[in-house]
LUMDO-911360 format. One record per residue (C-alpha): x, y, z; residue in one letter. Coordinates in nm, 4 decimals. Layout:
BEGIN
<node <X; Y; Z>; A>
...
end
This chain:
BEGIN
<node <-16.5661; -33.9210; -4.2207>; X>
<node <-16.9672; -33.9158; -4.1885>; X>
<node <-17.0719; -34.2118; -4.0884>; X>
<node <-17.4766; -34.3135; -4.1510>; X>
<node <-17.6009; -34.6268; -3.9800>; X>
<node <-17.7221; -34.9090; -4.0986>; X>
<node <-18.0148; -35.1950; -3.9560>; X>
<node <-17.9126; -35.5402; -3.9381>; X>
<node <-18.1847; -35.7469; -3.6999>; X>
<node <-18.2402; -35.5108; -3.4072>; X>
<node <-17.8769; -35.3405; -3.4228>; X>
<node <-17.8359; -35.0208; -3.5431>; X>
<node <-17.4874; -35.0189; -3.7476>; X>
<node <-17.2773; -34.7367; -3.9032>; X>
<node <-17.1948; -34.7714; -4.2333>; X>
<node <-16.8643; -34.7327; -4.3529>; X>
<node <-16.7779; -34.5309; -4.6658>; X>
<node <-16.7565; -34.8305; -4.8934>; X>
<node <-17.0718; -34.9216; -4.8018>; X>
<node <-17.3042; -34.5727; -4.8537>; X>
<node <-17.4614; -34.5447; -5.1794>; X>
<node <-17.2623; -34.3170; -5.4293>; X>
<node <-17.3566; -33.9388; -5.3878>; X>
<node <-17.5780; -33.9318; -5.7121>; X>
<node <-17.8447; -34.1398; -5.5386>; X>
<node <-17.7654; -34.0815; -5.1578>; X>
<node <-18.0184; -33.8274; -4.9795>; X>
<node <-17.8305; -33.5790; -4.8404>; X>
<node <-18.0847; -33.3485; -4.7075>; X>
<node <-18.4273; -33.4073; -4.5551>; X>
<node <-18.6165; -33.1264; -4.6728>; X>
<node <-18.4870; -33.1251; -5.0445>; X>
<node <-18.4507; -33.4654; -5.2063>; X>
<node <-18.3053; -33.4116; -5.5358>; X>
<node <-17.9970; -33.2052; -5.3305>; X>
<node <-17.6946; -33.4220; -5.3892>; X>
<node <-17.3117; -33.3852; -5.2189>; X>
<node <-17.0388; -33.3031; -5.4945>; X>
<node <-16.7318; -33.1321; -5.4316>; X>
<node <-16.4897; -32.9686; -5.7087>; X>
<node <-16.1230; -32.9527; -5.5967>; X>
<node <-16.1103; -32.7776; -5.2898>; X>
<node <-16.4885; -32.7124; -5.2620>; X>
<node <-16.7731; -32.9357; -5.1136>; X>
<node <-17.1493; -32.8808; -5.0882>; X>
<node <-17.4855; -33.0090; -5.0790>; X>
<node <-17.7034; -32.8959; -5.3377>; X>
<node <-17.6982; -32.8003; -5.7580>; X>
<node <-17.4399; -32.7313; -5.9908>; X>
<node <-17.5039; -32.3632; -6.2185>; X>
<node <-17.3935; -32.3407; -6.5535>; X>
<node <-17.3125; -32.0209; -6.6730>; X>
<node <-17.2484; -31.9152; -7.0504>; X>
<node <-17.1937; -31.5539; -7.0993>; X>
<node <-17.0576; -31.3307; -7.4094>; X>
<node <-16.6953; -31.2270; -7.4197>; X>
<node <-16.6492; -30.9885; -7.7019>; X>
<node <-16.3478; -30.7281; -7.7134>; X>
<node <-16.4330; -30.3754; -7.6158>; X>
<node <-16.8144; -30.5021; -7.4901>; X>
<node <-16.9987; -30.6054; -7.1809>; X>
<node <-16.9991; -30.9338; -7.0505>; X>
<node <-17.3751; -31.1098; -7.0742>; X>
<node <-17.5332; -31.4253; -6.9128>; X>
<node <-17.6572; -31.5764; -7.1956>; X>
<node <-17.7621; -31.8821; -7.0405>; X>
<node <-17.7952; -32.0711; -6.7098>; X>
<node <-17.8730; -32.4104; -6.6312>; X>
<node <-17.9067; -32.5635; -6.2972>; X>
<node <-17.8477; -32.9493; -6.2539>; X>
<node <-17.7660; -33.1872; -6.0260>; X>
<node <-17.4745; -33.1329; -5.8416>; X>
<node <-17.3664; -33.4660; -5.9613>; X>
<node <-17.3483; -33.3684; -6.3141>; X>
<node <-16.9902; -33.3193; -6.4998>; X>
<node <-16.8798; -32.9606; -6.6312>; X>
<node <-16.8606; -33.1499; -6.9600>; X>
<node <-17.2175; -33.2824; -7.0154>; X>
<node <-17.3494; -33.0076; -7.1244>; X>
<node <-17.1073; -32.8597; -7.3598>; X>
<node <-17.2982; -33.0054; -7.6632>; X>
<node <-17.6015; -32.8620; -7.5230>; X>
<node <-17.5002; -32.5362; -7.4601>; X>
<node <-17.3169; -32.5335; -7.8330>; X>
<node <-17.6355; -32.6037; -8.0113>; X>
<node <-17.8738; -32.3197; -7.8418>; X>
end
């Protein structure tokens, strides 16, 4: 378990896991602040979430026919809707 510390007077403490901020507003990297933790079943990362929507028509090529990068925070479900109505 990563442990971050914590100030209290002139002691440096490490926080516990109960106590760090949840991973949607935590800074996880120093040299890109909007990067967030987020793991999906067996995976973990720091970073952004893609969402992919491509064609899938018998007997033709697969297309990309739209990508959105978010926070790697945000649920697979969110943007359903979104995706729908372009």
């Amino acid at each position: 378990m990563e442990r971050h510390p914590a100030q209290e007077g002139h002691h440096r403490l490490w926080r516990t896991g109960g106590e760090q901020p949840p991973s949607a507003v935590r800074i996880a990297s120093p040299y890109d602040l909007e990067a967030r933790y987020s793991s999906k079943r067996d995976t973990h990362w720091v970073g952004y979430k893609v969402h992919l929507t491509e064609t899938c028509d018998t007997g033709q090529p697969d297309l990309m026919t739209q990508v959105i990068t978010t926070p790697a925070t945000t649920p697979d479900g969110v943007l359903g809707p979104a995706i729908a109505h372009d």
